[in-house]
N, C-alpha and C positions, 0 to 999 in steps of 0.2 A: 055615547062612545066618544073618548075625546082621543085618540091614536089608531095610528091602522099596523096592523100586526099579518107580515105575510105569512101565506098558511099553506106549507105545501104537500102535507099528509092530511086524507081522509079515512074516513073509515069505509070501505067493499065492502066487508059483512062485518057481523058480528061475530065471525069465528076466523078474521083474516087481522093481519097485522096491517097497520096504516098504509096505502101507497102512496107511490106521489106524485102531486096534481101533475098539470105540464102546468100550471101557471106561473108565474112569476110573485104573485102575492098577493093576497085578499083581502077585505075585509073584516076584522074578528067579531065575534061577538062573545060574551065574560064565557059562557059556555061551548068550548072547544070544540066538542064532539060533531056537531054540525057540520054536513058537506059543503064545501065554496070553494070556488073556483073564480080561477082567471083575477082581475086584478091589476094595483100598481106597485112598484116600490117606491123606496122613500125617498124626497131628498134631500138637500141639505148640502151644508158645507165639509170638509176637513178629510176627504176620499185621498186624495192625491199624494197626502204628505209633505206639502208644501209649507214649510218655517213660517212663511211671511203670512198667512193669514191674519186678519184682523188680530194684530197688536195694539191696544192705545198708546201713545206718546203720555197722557196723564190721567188718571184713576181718580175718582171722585172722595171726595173727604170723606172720613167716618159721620160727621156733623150731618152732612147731606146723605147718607145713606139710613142714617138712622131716623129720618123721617120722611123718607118715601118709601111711596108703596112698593109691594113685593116683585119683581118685575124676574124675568128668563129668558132666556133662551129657548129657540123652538126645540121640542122633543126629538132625538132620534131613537127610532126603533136599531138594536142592537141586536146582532146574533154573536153568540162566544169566540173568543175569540181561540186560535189552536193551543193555546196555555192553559187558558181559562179552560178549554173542554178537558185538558188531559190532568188538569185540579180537580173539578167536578168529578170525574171517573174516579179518581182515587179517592178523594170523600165519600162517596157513594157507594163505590163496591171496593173499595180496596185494590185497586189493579192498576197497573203498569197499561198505558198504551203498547199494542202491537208494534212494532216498529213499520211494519210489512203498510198499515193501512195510515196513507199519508193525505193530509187534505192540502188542498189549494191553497195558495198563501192569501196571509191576511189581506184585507185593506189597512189606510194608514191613515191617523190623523195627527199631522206633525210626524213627530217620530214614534209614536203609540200604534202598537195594531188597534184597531177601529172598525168591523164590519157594518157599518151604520149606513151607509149607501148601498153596497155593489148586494144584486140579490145574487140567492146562492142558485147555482145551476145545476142543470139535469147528474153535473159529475161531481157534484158538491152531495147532493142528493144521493145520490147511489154509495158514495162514501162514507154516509151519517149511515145508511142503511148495512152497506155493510158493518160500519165497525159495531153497531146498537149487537148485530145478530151476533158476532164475535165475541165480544162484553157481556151478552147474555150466557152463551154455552160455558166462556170460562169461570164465570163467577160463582164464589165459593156461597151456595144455599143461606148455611147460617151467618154468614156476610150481612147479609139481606134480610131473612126471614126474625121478626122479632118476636116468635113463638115455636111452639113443637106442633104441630095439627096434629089431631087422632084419627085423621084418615084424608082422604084428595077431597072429602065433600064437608070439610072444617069450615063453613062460614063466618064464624067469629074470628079465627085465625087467620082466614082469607082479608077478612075487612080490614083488619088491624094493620096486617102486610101490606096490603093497598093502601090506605090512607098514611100508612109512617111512611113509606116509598114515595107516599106521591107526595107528599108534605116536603120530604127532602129536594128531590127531582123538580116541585115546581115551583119551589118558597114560596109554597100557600096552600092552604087547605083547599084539597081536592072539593068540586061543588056535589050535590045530588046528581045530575046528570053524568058527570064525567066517573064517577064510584059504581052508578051501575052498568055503564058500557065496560069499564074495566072488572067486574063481576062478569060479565057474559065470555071476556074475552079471556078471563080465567078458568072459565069453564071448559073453554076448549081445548085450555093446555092441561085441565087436567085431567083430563080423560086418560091420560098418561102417566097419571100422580101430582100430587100437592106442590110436587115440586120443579113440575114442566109446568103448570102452571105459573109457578113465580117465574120460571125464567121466560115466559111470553110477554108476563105485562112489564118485566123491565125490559124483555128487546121494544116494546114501542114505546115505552115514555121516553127513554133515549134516542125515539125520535120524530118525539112530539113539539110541535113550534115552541111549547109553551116550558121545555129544556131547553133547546137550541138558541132560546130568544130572551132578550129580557125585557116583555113586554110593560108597558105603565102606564094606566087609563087613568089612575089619581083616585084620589078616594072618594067613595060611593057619596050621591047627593053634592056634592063640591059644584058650584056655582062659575062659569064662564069658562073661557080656555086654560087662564094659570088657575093652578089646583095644589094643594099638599102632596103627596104622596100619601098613597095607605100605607097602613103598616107593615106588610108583607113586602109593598117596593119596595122603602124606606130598608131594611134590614137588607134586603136585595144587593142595595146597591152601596151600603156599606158593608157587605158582605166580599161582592166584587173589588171596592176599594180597598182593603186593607188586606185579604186575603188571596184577593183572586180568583176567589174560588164562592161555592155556591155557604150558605149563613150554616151554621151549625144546630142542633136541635137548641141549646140555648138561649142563639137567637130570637130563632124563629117562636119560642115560647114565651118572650119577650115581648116580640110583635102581635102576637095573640093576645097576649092580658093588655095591651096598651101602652107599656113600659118605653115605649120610644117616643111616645107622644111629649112627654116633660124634658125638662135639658138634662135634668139629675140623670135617668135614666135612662138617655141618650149615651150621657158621658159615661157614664156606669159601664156601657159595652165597647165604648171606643177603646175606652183604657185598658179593659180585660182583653181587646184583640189586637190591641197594639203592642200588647206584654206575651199573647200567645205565638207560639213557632210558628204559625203559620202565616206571620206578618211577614217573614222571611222571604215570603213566594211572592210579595209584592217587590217589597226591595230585589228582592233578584230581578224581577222583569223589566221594575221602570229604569235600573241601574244600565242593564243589557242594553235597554232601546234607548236611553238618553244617550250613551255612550256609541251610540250605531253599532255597536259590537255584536247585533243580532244578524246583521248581514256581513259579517265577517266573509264568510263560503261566496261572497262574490268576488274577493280579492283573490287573486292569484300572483304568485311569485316566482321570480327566473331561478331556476331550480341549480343552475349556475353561480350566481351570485348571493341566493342565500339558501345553503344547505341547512338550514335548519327548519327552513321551512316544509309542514306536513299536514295533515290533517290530524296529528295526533297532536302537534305543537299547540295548533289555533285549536282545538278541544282545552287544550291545559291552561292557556291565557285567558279565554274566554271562563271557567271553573275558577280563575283565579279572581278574575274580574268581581263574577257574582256571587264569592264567598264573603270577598271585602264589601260589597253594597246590602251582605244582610247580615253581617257582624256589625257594621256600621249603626246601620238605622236599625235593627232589630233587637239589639243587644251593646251596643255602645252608646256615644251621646248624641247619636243621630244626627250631629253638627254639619253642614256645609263644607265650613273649615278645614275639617276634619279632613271629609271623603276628597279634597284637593290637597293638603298638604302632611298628611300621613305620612310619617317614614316608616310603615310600618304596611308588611299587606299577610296575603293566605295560602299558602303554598301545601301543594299531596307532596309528599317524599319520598313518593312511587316514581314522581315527573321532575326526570332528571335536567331537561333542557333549560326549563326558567330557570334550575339551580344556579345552572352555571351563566347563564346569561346576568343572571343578579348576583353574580358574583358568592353565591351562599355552601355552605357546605349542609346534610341534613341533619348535622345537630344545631343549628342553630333555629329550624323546625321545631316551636312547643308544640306541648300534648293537644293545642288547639289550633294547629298550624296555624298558629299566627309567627310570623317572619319579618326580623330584622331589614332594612335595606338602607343603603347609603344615604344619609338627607343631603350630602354634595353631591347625587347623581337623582335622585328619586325625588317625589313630590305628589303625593295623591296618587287619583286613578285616572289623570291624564298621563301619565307615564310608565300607566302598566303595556305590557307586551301587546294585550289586545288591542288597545286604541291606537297607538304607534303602528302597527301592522296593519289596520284597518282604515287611517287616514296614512296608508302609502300608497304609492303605485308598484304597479308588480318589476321593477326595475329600481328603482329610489323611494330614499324619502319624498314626503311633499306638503311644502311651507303652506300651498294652498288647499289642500285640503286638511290638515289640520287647523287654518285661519279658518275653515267656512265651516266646521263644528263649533268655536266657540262663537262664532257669528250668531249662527242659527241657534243650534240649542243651549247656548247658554246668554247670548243677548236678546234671543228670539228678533234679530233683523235678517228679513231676510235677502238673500244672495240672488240679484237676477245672471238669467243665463248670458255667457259672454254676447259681443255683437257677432254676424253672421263673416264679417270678413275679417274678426283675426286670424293667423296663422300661427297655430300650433306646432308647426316641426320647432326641432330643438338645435340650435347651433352646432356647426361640425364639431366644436371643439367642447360640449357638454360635459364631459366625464371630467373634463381637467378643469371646470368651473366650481367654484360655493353654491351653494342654496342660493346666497344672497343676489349674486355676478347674474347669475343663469335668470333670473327673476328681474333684473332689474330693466327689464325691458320694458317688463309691467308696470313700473314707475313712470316711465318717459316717455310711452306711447300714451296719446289721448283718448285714444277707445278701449282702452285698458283702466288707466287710471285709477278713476270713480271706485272701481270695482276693487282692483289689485291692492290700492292706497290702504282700505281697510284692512283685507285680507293678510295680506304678506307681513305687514308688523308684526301680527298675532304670531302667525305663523314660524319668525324667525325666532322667534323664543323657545322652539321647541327643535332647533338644528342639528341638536348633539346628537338625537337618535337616528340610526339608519331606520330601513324599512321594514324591518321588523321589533325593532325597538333595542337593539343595542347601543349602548355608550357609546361616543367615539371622541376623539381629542382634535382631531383633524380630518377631513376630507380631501381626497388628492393633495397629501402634503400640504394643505393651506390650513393656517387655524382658523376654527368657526369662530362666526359672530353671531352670540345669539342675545343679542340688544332685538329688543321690540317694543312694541307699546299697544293699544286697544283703543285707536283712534276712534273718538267721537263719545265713545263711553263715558260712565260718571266715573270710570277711573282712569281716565288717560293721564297715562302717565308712561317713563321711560320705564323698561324692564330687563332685568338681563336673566337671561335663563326661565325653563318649566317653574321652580322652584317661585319664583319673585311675580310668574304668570299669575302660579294658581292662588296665589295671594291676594292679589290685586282683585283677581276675579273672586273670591271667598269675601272680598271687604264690599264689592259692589250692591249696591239697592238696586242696577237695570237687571241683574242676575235673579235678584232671588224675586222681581215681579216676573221676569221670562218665566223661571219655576212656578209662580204661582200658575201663570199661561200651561204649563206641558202638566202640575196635578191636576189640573180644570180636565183637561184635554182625558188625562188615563183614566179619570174617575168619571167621566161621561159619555167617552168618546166621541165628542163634536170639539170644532172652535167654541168659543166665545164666541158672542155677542155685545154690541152694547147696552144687551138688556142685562148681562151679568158682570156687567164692569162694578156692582157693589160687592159682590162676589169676589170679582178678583183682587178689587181692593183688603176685604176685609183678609186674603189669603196672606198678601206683603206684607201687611200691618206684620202679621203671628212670626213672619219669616223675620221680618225687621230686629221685632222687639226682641224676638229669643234668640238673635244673633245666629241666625239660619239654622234652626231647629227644625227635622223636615216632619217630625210627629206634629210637632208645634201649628203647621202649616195644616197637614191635614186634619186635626183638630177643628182649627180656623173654618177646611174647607166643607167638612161635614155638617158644621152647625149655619153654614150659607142658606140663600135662601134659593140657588142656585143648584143644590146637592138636595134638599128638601121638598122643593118644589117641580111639578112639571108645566110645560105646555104642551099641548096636543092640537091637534084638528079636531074641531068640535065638529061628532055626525049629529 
């Protein structure tokens, strides 16, 4: 056994649905069904969400990676994350999450949710159980069922139903042991009909670890702690990375005959899922969270001073965001450049507020809402409504927190917390100051400096917009200055305005190795190591060369040895 997989449903009886342990996590061994209890969780890096995690300053040459040995980072054990689960459901049975059954929020690694550390709890637990028994009673039979049974005692048509469910639900063929406990536990549903049986053994494999979890022991017979992945991982977790969501039957038929083992064959699926819709659901996710726009709902706004502000607004901005991050990457040139210096974004024509904020009327809305926007106000998706509103505070703009987005996720340096004796009150006379004026304290204080020196350049380039992202010409009567620069970076250089920012930032090689750092991150859910610095080299190289091509990248990162490979705890 080279990983530990926590296990918090056992089997009572054979005619009862799994409950769950009190422990915290066990043991596994390849055959589930087994009672165990009690336990540890895992640990590891990258829980917190902290930017600064192990970044390298320099990445080792392709020359020198390409003749050393295969090297990783330590494995983390992964449970889905609330996206990933509510993909999974809709692959699987076709359904919409409840809205009603809400779970705990993620863990985070960097800006990616990440459940790789924190174990799930008694009310994590109770919430998988409920939602499994909700998703069982409403699911549509022939959803599921991939036969007709001639009666509730149809064995052939039970098995087939079991093993395509369970093949789907576990990206892997169910073992002999785990086929016959789920026969017995069929039996008991269907005492009731053929098809209270189906819907028992989908309420428990929806909440069986080996759903919940995306466990990886490495392939059978594999020699020490680093190992390949089997072929059932391997699809897994390219399944995860480009989807989101659990492998297709395609896949997974794929990883059955061997087909992922050769590069042909590899690439053969990358391309067919990189070209499928459902690559959409990645670009929407990793766009939302690199952009912080997934914590949007923690920003609040003085209802005063910006009446536009609503929940139906931050709905619209937020839609808008991650239309453009999967028209981008899913269906345009997937360019860097692009997704920063776009005059061009996605607008409903139902949502009237960003109209008027972007100055648009609804014919200028095509049939694919895609939408004109000024390139002397606009620039990519740092100047969409969601990110301006999200790096505000709920009174003003804020130079500093939109400085310490491009800091963190797009230089990947990260931002230590101020010292314990600044003072934060704001001058009496605040409202009648610039961005720049009100800031400049941060300049010329020395316990500020260090910090504010990087941050505030970045920041003043993006002055024009207020707090929720409208244009403005002036603030209290004064014209803005929005000259900055990106001190310390491979592009430092002077800037004026979003526009000449997001440039600067599209032309940087610290950008698209940070990138390389945050796919490592979404496609794994840990930091880095220095055992996958060839990993992350070989990611920059692909971003490099194709002049920030983000296919191109994860391309790169699937064929790593990094995304290929695991390490585990050898039992």
């Amino acid at each position: 056994m080279r990983s530990r997989l926590p296990v918090f449903f056992m089997w009572m009886s054979v005619a009862a649905l799994p409950a769950a342990c009190t422990g915290s996590g066990s043991n596994p061994k390849r055959e589930p069904d087994s009672p165990s209890e009690g336990g540890e969780s895992g640990g590891g890096q990258g829980q917190g969400g902290e930017a600064g995690s192990f970044v390298p300053d320099e990445l080792p040459s392709p020359e020198t990676c390409a003749t050393a040995d295969p090297t990783v980072g330590q494995a983390e054990v992964r449970r889905l994350s609330q996206s990933q689960y509510r993909n999974a459901v809709r692959e699987l049975l076709g359904l919409e999450m409840d809205p009603l059954l809400r779970f705990l929020p993620d863990g985070k690694t960097g800006p990616f949710d990440a459940n790789s550390i924190v174990a799930a709890t008694d009310l994590d637990i109770e919430k998988y159980q409920d939602s499994a028994r909700d998703l069982a009673a409403r699911v549509a039979i022939a959803d599921v069922r991939p036969c007709i049974p001639s009666g509730a005692s149809d064995a052939g048509c039970r098995d087939t139903f079991i093993k395509t469910f369970g093949l789907r639900a576990y990206r892997r063929t169910l073992t002999d042991s785990e086929l016959a406990s789920y026969r017995t536990l069929f039996a008991a549903g269907a005492a009731d009909g053929f098809d209270a049986g189906v819907r028992l053994v989908v309420e428990a494999m929806l909440q069986s670890p080996y759903f919940l979890y995306l466990p990886e022991f490495g392939a059978e017979g594999a020699g020490g702690n680093v190992s390949q992945l089997s072929s059932f991982e391997l699809a897994t977790r390219l399944s995860f990375l480009l989807w989101n969501s659990v492998p297709d039957l395609a896949l997974l038929t794929a990883a059955q005959e061997g087909k992922l083992a050769g590069e042909d064959g590899l690439k053969a699926q990358v391309d067919r899922m990189l070209s499928d819709r459902r690559f959409g659901q990645t670009a929407r996710s990793f766009g939302k969270q690199w952009a912080t726009i997934d914590k949007i709902g923690e920003v609040d706004k003085d209802p005063a001073k910006y009446r536009l502000w609503s929940s139906e607004y931050t709905t619209a901005v937020v839609a808008e965001t991650e239309r453009f991050f999967e028209e981008v990457l899913s269906k345009g040139d997937g360019k860097l450049s692009t997704l920063l210096q776009a005059d061009f974004t996605y607008l409903d024509p139902d949502q009237s507020t960003p109209l008027i904020v972007y100055g648009l009327n609804r014919s200028a809305i095509g049939p694919d809402r895609r939408a004109p926007l000024d390139p002397g106000r606009r620039s990519g998706f740092l100047t969409h409504l969601s990110v301006l509103s999200r790096t505000s505070t709920n009174e003003r703009s804020s130079a500093i927190n939109r400085g310490i987005l491009i800091q963190e996720n797009f230089l990947c340096e990260h931002t230590p917390s101020p010292p314990n004796n600044v003072d934060f009150s704001l001058p009496a006379d605040a409202d009648k100051l610039s961005p720049q004026e009100l800031l400049r304290e941060h300049q010329e204080n020395p316990s500020c400096k260090p910090c504010q020196g990087l941050i505030d350049p970045i920041g003043f380039a993006f002055s024009r917009y207020d707090g929720v992202g409208q244009y403005r010409d002036q603030i209290n009567g004064k014209p803005l200055d929005e000259s900055g620069s990106i001190p310390g970076s491979d592009v430092d250089r002077t800037v004026v305005g979003a526009r000449e920012m997001s440039k600067a930032l599209s032309e940087s090689n610290q950008v698209k190795q940070c990138l390389a750092t945050h796919w490592f991150r979404f496609a794994l859910g840990r930091d880095p190591t220095e055992d996958d610095l060839c990993t992350l080299a070989d990611v920059k190289k692909a971003g490099i060369e194709s002049d920030g091509d983000f296919r191109a990248m994860l391309a790169a990162l699937v064929r790593s040895t990094s995304f290929r490979y695991t390490k585990g705890e050898v039992q």
